[in-house]
NUDOPA-512700 format. One record per residue: x, y, z of N, C-alpha, C, O in turn; chain; residue in one letter. Coordinates in Angstrom, 1 decimal. Atoms other than C-alpha are relative to their C-alpha. Example, Ala and Ser with C-alpha at 12.3 -4.5 7.8 and 13.67 -1.06 7.14 Angstrom:
residues 2
+--------+--------+--------+--------+--------+--------+--------+--------+--------+--------+--------+--------+----+----+
:    n_u :    n_v :    n_w :   ca_u :   ca_v :   ca_w :    c_u :    c_v :    c_w :    o_u :    o_v :    o_w : ch : aa :
+--------+--------+--------+--------+--------+--------+--------+--------+--------+--------+--------+--------+----+----+
:    0.9 :   -1.2 :    0.0 :   12.3 :   -4.5 :    7.8 :    0.9 :    1.2 :    0.0 :    1.9 :    1.2 :    0.7 :  A :  A :
:   -0.9 :   -1.1 :    0.0 :   13.7 :   -1.1 :    7.1 :   -0.8 :    1.1 :    0.8 :   -0.3 :    2.2 :    0.9 :  A :  S :
+--------+--------+--------+--------+--------+--------+--------+--------+--------+--------+--------+--------+----+----+
//
This chain:
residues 81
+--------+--------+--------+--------+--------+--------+--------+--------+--------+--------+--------+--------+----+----+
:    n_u :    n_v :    n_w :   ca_u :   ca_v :   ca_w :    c_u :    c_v :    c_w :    o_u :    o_v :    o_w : ch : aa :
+--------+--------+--------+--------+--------+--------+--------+--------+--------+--------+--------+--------+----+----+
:    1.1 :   -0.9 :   -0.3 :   25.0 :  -36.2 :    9.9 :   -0.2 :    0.1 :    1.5 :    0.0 :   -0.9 :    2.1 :  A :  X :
:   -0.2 :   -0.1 :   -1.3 :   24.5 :  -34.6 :   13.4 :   -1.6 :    0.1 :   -0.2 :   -2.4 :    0.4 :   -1.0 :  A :  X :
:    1.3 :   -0.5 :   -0.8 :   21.7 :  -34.8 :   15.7 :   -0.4 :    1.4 :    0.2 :    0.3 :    2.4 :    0.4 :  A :  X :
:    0.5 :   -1.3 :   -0.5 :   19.3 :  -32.4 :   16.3 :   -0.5 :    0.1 :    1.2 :   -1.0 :   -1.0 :    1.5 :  A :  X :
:    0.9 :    0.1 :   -1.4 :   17.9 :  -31.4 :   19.8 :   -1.2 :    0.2 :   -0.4 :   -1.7 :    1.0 :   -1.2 :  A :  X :
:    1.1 :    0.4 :    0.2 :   15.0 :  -32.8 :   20.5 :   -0.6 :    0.8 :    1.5 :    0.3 :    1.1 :    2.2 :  A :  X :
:    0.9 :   -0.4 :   -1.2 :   12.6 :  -31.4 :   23.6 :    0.1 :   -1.3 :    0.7 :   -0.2 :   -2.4 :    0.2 :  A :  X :
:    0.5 :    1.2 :   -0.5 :   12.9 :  -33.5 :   26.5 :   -1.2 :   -0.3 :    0.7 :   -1.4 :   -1.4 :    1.2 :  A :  X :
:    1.1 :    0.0 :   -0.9 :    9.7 :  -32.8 :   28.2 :   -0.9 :    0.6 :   -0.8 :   -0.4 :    1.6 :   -1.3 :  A :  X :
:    0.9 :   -0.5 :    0.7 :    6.5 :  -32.0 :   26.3 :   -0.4 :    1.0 :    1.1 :   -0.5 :    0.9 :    2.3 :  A :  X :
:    0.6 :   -1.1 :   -0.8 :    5.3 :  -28.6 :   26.9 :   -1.5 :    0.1 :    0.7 :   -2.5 :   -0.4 :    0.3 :  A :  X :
:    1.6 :   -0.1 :   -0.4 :    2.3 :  -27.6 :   29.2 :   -0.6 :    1.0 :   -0.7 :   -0.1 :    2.0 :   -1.3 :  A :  X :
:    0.9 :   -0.9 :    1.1 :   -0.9 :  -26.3 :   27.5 :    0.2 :    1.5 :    1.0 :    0.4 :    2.7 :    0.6 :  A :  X :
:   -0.1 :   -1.9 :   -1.1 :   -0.7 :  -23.2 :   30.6 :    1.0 :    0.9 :   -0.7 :    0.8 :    2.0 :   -1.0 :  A :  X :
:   -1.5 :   -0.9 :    0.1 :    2.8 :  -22.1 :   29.4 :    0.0 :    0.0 :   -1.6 :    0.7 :    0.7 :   -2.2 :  A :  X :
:    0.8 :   -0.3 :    2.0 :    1.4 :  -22.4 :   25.3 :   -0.7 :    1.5 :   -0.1 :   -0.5 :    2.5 :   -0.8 :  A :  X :
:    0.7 :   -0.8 :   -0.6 :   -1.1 :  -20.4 :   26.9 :    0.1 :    1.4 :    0.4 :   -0.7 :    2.3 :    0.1 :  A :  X :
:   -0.2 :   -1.5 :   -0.6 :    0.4 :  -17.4 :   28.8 :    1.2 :    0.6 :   -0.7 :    1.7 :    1.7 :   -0.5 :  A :  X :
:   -0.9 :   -1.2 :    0.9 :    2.9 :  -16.7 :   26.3 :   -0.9 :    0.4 :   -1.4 :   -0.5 :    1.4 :   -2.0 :  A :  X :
:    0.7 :   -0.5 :    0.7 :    0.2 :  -16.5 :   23.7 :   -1.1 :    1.2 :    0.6 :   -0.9 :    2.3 :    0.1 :  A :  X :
:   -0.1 :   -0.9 :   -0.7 :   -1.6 :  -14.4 :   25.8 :    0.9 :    1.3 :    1.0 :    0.3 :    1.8 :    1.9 :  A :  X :
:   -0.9 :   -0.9 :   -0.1 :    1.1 :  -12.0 :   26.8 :    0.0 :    0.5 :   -1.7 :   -0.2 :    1.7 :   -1.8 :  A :  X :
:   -0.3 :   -0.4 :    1.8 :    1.4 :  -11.4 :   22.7 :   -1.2 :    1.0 :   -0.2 :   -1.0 :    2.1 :   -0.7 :  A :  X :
:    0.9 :   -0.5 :    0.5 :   -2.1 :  -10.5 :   22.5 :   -0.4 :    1.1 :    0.8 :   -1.2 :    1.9 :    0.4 :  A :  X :
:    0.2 :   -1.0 :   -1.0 :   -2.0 :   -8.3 :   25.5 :    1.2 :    1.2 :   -0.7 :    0.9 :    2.4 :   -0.7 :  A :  X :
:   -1.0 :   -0.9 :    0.6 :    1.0 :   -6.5 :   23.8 :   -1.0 :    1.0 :   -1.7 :   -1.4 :    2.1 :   -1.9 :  A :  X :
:    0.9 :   -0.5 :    1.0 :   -0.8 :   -6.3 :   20.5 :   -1.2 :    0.5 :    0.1 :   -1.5 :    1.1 :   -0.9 :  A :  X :
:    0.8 :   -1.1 :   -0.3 :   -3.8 :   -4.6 :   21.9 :    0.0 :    1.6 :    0.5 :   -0.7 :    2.6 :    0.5 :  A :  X :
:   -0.3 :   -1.3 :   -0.9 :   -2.2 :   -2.0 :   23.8 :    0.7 :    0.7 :   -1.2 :    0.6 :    1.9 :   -1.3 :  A :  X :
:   -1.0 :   -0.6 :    1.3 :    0.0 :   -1.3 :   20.4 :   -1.5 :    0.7 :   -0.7 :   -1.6 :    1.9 :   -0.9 :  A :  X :
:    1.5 :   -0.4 :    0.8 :   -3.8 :   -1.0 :   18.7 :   -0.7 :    1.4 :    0.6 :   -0.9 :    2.5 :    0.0 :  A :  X :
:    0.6 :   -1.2 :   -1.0 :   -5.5 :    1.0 :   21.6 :    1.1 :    1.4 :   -0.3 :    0.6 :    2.4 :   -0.6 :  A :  X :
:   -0.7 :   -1.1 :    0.2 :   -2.1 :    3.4 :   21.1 :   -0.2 :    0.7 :   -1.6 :    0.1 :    1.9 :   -1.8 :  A :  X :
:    0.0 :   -0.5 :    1.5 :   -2.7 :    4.0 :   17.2 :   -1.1 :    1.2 :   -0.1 :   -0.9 :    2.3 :   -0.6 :  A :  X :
:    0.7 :   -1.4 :   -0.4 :   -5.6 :    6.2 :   17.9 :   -0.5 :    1.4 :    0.3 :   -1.3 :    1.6 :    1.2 :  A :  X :
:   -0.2 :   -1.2 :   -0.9 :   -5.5 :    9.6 :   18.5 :   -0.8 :    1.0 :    0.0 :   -0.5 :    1.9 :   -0.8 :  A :  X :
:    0.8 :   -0.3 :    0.0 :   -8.6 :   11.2 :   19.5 :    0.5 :    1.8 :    0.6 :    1.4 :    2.0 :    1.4 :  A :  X :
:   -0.3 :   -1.0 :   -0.2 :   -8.6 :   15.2 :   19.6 :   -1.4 :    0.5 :    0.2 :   -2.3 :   -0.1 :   -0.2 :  A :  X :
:    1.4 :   -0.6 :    0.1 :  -11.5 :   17.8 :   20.5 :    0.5 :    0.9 :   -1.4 :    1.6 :    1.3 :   -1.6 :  A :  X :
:   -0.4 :   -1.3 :    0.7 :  -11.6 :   20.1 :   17.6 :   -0.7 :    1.2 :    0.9 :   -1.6 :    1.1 :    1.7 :  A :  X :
:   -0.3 :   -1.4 :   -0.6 :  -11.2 :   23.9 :   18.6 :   -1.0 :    0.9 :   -0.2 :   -1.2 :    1.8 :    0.6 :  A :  X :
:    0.8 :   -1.0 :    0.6 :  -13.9 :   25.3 :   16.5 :   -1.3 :   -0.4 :    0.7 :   -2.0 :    0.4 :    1.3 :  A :  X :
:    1.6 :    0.2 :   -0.5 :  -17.1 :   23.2 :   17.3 :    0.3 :   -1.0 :    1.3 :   -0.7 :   -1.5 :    1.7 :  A :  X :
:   -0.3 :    1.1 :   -1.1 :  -15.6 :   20.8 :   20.2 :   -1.1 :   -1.5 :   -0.1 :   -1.7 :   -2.1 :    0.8 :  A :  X :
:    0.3 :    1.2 :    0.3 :  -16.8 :   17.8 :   18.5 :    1.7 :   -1.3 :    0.2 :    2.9 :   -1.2 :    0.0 :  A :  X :
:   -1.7 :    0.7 :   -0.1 :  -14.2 :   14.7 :   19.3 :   -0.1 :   -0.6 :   -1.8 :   -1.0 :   -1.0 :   -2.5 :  A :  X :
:   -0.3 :    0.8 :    1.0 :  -12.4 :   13.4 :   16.3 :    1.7 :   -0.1 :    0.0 :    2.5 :    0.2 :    0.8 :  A :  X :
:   -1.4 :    0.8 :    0.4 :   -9.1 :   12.1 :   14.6 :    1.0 :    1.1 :    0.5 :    0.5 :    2.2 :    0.4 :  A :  X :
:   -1.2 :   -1.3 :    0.4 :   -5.7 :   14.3 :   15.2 :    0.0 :   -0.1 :   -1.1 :   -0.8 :   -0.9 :   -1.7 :  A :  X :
:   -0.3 :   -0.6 :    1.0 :   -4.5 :   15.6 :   12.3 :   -1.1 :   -0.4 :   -1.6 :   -0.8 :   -0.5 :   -2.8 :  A :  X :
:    1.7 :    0.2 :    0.6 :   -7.9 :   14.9 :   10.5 :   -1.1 :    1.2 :   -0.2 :   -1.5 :    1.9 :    0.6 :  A :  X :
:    1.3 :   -0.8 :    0.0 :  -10.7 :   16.9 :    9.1 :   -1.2 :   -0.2 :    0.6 :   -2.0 :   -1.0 :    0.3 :  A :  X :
:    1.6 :    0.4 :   -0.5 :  -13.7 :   17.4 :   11.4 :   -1.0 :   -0.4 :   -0.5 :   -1.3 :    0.5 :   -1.3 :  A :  X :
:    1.1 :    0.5 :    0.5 :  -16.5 :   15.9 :   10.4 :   -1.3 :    0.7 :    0.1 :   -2.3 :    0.6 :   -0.6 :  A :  X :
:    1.2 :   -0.9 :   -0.2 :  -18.9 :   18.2 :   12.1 :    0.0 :    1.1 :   -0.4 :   -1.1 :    1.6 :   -0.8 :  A :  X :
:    0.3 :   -1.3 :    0.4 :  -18.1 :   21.6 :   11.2 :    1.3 :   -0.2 :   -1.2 :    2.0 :    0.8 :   -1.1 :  A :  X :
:   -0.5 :   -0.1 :    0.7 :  -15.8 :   20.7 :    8.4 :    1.5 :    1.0 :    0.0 :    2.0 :    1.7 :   -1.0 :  A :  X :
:   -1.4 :   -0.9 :   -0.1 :  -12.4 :   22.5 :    9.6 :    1.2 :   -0.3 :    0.3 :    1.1 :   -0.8 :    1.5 :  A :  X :
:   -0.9 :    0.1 :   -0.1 :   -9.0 :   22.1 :    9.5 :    1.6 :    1.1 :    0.5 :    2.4 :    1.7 :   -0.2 :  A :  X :
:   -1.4 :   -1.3 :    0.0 :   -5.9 :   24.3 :   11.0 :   -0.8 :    0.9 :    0.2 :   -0.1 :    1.9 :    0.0 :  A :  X :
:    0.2 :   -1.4 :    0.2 :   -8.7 :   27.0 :   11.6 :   -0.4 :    0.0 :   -0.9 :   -1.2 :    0.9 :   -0.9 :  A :  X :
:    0.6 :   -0.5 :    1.3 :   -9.6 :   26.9 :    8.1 :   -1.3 :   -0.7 :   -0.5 :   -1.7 :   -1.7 :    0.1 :  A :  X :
:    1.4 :    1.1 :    0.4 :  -13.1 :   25.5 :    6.0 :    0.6 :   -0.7 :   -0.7 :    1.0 :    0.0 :   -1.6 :  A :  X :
:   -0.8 :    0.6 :    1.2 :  -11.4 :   22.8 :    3.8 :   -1.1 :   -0.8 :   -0.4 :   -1.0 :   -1.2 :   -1.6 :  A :  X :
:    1.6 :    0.8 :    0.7 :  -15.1 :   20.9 :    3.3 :   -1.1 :    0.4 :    0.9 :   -1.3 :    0.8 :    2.1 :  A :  X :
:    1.6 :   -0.7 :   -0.7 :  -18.7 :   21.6 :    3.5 :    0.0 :   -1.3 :    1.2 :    0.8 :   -2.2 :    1.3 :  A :  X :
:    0.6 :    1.0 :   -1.1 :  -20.4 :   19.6 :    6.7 :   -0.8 :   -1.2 :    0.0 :   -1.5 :   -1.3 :   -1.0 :  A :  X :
:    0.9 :    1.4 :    0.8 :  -22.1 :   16.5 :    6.4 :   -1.3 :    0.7 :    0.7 :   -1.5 :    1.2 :    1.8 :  A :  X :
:    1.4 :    0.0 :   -0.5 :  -25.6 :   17.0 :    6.7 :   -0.9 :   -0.8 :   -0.3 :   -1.2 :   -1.2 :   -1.4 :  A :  X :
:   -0.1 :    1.1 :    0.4 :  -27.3 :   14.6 :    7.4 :   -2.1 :    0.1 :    0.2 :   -2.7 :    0.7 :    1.2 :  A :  X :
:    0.9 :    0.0 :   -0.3 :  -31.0 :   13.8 :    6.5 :   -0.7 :   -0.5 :    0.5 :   -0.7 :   -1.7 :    0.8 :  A :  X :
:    0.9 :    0.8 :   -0.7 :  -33.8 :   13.4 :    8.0 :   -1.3 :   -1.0 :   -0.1 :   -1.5 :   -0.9 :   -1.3 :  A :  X :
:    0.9 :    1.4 :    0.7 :  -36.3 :   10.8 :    7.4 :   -1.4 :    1.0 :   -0.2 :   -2.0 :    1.7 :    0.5 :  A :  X :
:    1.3 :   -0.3 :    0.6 :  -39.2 :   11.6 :    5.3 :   -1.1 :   -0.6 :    0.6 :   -0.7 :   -1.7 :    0.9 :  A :  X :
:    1.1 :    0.5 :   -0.4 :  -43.0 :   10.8 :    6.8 :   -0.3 :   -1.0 :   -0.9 :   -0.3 :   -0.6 :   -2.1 :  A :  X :
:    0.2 :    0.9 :    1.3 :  -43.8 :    7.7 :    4.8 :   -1.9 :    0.5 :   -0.3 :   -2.6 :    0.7 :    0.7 :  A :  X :
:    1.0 :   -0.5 :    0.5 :  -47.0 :    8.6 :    2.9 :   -0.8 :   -2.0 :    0.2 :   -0.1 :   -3.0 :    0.0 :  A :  X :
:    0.7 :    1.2 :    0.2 :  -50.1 :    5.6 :    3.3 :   -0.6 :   -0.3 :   -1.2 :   -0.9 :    0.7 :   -1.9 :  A :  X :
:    0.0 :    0.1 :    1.4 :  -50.9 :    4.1 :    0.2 :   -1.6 :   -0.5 :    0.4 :   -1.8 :   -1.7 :    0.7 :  A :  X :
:    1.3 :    0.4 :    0.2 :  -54.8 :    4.2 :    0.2 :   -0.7 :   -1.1 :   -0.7 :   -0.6 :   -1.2 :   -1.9 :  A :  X :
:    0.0 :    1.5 :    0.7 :  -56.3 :    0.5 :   -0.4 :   -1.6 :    0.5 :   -1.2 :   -2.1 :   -0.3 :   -2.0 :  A :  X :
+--------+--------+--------+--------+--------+--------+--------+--------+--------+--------+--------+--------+----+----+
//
C-alpha cells in the first residue's frame, strides 16, 4: 500500500480566508448580473426585461393583464362605548 501526501505545513487561517472570500466576491457579482432591470416604454415604470409590467400591465406594446390596483385603507370607524 502507498503513501499518501500529507501537508507539510498547516495552513494559515488568512489564506482559508482570502480564497473564501474571493468565491464569495465571484458569487455576488454572478447574482448582481442575473438581474435585468428595464424601463417600460409605455408608462416608464422600472421593472424586469422580458417581464410583464406591473404598473400599466403591458407587454410588447400590447395589454396582456389588467393593473394592480391597489387599495386604499379604509377610515377605521370608532366603536361607541
Amino acid at each position: 500500500m502507498s503513501k499518501k501526501p500529507v501537508p507539510s505545513k498547516k495552513q494559515a487561517p488568512s489564506s482559508t480566508g482570502s480564497r473564501h472570500g474571493a468565491y464569495v466576491r465571484t458569487a455576488r457579482k454572478k447574482l448582481a448580473n442575473k438581474l435585468a432591470l428595464s424601463k417600460c416604454p409605455d408608462c416608464g415604470a422600472t421593472k424586469l426585461a422580458h417581464f410583464v409590467c406591473e404598473e400599466c400591465g403591458k407587454y410588447n406594446g400590447k395589454q396582456v393583464i389588467e393593473p394592480r390596483k391597489f387599495k386604499t385603507a379604509e377610515p377605521v370607524q370608532e366603536i361607541a362605548a
